[in-house]
Biotite code that builds the C-alpha atoms (Angstrom):
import biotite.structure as struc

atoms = struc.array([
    struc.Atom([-12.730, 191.037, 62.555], chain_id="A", res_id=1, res_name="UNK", atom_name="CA", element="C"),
    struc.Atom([-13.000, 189.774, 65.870], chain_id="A", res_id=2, res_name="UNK", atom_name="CA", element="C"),
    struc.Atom([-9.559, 189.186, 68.328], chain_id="A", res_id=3, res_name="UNK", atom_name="CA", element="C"),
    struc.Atom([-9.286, 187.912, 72.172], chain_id="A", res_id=4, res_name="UNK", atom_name="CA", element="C"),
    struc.Atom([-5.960, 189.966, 73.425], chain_id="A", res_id=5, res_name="UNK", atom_name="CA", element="C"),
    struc.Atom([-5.937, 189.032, 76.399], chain_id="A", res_id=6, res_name="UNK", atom_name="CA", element="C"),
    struc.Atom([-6.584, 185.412, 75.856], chain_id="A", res_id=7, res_name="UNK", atom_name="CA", element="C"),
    struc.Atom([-9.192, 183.869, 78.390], chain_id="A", res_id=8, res_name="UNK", atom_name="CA", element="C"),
    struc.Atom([-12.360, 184.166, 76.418], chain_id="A", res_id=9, res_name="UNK", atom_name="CA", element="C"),
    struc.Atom([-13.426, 187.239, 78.583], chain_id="A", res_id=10, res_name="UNK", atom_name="CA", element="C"),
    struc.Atom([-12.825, 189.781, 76.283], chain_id="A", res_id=11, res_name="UNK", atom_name="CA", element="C"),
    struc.Atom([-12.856, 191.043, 72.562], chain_id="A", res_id=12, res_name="UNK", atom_name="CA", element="C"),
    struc.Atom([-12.049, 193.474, 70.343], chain_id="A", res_id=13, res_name="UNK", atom_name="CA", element="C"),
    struc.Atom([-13.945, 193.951, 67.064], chain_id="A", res_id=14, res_name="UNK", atom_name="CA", element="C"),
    struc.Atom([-13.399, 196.035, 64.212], chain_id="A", res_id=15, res_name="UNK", atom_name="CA", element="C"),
    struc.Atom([-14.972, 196.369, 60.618], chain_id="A", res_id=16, res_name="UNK", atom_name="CA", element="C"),
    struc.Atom([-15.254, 198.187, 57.692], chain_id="A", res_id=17, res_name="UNK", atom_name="CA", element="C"),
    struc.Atom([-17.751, 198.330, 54.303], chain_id="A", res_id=18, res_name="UNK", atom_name="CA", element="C"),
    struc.Atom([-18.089, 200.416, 51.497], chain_id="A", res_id=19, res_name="UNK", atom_name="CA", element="C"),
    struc.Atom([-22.007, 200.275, 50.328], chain_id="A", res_id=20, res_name="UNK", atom_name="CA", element="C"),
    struc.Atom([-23.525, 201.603, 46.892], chain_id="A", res_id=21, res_name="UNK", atom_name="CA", element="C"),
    struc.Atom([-27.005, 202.384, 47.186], chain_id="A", res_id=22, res_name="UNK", atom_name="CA", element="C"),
    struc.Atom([-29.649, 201.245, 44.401], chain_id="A", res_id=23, res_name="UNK", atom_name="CA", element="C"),
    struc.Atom([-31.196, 204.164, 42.115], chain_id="A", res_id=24, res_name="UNK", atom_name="CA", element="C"),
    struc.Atom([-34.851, 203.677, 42.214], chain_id="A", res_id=25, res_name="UNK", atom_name="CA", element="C"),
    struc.Atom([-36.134, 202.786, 38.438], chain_id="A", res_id=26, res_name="UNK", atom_name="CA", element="C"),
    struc.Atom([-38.744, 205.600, 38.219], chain_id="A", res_id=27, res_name="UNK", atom_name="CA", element="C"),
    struc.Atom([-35.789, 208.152, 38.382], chain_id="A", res_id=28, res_name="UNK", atom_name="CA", element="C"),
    struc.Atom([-34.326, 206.362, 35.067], chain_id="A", res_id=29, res_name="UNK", atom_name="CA", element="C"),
    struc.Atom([-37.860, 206.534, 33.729], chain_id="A", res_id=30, res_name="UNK", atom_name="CA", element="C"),
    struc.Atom([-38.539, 210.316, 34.286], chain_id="A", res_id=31, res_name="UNK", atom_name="CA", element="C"),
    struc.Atom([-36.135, 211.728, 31.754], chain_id="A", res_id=32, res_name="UNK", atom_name="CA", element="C"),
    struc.Atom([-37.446, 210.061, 29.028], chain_id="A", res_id=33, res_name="UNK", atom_name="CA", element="C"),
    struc.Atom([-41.206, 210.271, 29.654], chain_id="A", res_id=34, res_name="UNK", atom_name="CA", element="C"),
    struc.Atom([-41.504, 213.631, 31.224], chain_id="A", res_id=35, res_name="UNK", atom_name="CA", element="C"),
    struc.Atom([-39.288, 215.769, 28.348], chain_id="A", res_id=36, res_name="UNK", atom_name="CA", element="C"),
    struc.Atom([-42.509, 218.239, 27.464], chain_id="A", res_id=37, res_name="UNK", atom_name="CA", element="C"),
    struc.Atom([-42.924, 216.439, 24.460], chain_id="A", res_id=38, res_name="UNK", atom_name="CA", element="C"),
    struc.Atom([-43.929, 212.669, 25.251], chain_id="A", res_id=39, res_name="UNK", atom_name="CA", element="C"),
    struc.Atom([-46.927, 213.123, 26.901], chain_id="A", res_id=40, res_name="UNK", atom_name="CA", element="C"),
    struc.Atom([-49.695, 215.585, 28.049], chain_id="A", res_id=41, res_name="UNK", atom_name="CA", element="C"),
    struc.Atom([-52.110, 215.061, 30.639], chain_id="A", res_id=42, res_name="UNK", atom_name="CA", element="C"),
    struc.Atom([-55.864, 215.932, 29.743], chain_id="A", res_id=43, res_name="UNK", atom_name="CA", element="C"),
    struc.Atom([-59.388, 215.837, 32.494], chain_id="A", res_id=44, res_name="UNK", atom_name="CA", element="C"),
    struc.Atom([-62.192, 215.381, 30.676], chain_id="A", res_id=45, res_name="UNK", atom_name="CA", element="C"),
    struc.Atom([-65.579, 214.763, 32.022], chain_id="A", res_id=46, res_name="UNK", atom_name="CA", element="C"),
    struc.Atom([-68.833, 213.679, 29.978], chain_id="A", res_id=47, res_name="UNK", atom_name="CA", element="C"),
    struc.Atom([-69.989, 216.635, 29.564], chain_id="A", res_id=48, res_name="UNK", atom_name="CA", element="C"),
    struc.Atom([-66.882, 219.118, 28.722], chain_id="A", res_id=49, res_name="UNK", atom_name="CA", element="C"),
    struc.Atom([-66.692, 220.749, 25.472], chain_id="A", res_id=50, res_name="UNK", atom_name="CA", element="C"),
    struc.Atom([-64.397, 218.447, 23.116], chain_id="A", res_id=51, res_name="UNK", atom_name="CA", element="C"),
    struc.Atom([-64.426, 215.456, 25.330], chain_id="A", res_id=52, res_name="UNK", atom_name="CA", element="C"),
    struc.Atom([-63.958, 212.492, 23.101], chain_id="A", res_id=53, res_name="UNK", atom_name="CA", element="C"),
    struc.Atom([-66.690, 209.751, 22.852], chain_id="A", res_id=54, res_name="UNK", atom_name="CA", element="C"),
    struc.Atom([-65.081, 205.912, 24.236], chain_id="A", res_id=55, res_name="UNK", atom_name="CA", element="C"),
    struc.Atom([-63.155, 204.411, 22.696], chain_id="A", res_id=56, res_name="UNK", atom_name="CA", element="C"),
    struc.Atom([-62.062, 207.352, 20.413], chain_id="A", res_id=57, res_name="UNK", atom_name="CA", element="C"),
    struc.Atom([-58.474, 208.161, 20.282], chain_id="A", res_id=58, res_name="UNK", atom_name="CA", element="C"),
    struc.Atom([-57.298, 212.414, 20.622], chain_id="A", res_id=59, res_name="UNK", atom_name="CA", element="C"),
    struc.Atom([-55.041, 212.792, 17.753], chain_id="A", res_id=60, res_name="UNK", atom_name="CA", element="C"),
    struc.Atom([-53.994, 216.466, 19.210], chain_id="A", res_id=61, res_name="UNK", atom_name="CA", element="C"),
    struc.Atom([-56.014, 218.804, 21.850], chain_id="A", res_id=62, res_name="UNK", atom_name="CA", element="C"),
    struc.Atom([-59.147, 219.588, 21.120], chain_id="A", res_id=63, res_name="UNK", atom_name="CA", element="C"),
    struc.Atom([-59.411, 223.609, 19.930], chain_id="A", res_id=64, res_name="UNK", atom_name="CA", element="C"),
    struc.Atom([-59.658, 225.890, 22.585], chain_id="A", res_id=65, res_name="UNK", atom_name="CA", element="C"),
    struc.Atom([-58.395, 223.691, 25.399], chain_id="A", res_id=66, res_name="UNK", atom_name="CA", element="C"),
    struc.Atom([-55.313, 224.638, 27.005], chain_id="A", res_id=67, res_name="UNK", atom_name="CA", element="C"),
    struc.Atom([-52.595, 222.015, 27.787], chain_id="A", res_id=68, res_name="UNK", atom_name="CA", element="C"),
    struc.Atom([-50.811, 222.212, 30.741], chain_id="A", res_id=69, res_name="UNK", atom_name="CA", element="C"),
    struc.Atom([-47.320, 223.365, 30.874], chain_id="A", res_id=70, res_name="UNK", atom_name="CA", element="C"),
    struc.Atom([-44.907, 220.323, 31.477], chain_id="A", res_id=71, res_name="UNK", atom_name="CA", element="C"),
    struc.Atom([-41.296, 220.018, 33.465], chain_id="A", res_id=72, res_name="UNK", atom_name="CA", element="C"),
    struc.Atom([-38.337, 218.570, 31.450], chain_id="A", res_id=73, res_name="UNK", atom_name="CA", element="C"),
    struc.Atom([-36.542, 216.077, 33.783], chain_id="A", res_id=74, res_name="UNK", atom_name="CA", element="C"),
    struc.Atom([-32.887, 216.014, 32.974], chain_id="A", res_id=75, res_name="UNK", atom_name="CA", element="C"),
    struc.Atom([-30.023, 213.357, 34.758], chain_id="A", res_id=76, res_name="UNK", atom_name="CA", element="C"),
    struc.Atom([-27.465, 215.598, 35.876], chain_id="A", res_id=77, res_name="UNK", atom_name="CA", element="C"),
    struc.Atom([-23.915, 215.126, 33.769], chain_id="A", res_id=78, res_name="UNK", atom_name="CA", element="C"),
    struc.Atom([-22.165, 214.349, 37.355], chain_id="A", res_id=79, res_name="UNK", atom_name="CA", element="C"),
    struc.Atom([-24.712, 211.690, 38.457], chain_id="A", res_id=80, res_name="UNK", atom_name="CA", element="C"),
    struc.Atom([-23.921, 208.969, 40.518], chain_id="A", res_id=81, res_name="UNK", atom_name="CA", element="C"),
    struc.Atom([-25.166, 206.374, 42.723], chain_id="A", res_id=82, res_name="UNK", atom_name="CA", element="C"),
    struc.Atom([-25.120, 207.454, 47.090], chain_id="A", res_id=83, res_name="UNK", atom_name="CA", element="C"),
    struc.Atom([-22.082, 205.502, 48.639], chain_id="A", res_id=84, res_name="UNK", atom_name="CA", element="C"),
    struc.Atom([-21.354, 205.326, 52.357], chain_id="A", res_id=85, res_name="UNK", atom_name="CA", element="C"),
    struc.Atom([-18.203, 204.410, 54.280], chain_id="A", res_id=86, res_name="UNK", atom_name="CA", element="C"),
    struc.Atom([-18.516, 202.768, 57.318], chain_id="A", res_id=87, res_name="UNK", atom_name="CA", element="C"),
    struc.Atom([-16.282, 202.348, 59.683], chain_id="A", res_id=88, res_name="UNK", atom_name="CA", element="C"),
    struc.Atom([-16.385, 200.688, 63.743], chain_id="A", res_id=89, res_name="UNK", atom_name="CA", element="C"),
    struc.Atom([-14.298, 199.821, 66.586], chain_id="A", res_id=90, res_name="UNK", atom_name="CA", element="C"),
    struc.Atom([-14.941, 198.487, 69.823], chain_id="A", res_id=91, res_name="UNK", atom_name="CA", element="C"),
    struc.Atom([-13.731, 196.620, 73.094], chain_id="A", res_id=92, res_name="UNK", atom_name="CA", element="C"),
    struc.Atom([-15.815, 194.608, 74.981], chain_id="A", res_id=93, res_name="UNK", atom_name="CA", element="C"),
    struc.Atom([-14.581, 193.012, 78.485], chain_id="A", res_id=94, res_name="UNK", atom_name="CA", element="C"),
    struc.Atom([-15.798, 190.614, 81.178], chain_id="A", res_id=95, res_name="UNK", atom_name="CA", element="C"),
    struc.Atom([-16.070, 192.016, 84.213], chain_id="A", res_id=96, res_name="UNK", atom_name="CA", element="C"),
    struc.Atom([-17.524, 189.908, 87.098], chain_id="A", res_id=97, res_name="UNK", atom_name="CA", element="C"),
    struc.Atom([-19.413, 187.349, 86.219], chain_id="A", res_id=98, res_name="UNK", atom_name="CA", element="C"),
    struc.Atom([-22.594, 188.075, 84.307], chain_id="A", res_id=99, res_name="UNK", atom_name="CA", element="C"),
    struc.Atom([-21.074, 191.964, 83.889], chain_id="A", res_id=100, res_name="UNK", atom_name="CA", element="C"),
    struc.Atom([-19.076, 193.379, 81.312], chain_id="A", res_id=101, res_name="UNK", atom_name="CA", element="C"),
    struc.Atom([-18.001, 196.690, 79.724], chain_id="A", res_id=102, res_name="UNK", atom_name="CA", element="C"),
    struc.Atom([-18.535, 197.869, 76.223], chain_id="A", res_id=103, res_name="UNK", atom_name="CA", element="C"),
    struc.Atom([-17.141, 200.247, 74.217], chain_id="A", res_id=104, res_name="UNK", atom_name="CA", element="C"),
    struc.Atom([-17.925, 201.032, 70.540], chain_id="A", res_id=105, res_name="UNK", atom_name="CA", element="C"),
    struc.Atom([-17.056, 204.032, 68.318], chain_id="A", res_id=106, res_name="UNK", atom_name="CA", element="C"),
    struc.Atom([-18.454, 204.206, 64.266], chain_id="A", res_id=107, res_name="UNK", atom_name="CA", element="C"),
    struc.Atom([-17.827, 206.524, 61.750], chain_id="A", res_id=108, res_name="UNK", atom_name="CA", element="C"),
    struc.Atom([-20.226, 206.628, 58.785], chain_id="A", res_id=109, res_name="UNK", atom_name="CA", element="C"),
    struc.Atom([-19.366, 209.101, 56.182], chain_id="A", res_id=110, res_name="UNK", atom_name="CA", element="C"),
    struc.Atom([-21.558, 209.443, 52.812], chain_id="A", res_id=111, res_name="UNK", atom_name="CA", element="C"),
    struc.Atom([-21.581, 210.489, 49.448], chain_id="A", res_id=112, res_name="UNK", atom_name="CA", element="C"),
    struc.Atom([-23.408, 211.445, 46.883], chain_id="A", res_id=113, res_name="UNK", atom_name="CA", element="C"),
    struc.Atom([-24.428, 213.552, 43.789], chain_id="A", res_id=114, res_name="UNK", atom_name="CA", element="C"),
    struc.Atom([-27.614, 215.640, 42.826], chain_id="A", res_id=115, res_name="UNK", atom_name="CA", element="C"),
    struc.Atom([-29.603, 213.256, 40.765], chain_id="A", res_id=116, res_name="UNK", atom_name="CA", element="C"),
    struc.Atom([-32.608, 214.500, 38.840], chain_id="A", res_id=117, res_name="UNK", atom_name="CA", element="C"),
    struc.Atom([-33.224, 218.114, 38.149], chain_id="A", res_id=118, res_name="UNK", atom_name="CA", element="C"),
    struc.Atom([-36.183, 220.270, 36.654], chain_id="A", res_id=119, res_name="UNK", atom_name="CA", element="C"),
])
């Protein structure tokens, strides 16, 4: 919102307001369903380790005597919810002399959010 008080184009005083959701990047949707400690393990093989399957040969399970890696369970938190920010500004601006004027601005931002992913 923009309003001339005084009238003769040489002055103004703004104001405005939003309310803005952030976006949840996909990958943190993704996580809790592909990284429960069950869905996947993560085997390095090279061509010459003990059990390393021959291309194109398919591991049904681990081969004996190699040790998987312990895995993180990614969990959404029961309070999740997208980051929102409130944002608030006021100013005055004024003309001077000519080619000189005075500004003033204030803006208030204030943000929320909650925890979104933990391990």
């Amino acid at each position: 919102m923009a309003w001339d008080p005084w009238s003769d184009n040489k002055g103004v005083v703004r104001a405005n307001a939003g309310y803005f959701f952030s976006r949840t990047p996909a990958l943190l949707f993704v996580s809790p369903f592909t990284s429960n400690g069950k869905a996947q393990h993560q085997l390095t093989f090279t061509p010459t380790s003990a059990g390393a399957p021959r291309f194109p040969a398919i591991l049904p399970q681990p081969p004996t005597g190699v040790a998987t890696p312990r895995t993180d369970a990614n969990v959404f938190a029961g309070s999740f919810d997208n980051a929102r920010t409130l944002q608030l500004s006021a100013g005055t601006e004024r003309e001077l002399l000519p080619n000189r004027a005075w500004e003033s601005t204030t803006s208030m931002r204030r943000a929320s959010s909650s925890s979104v992913c933990s391990t």
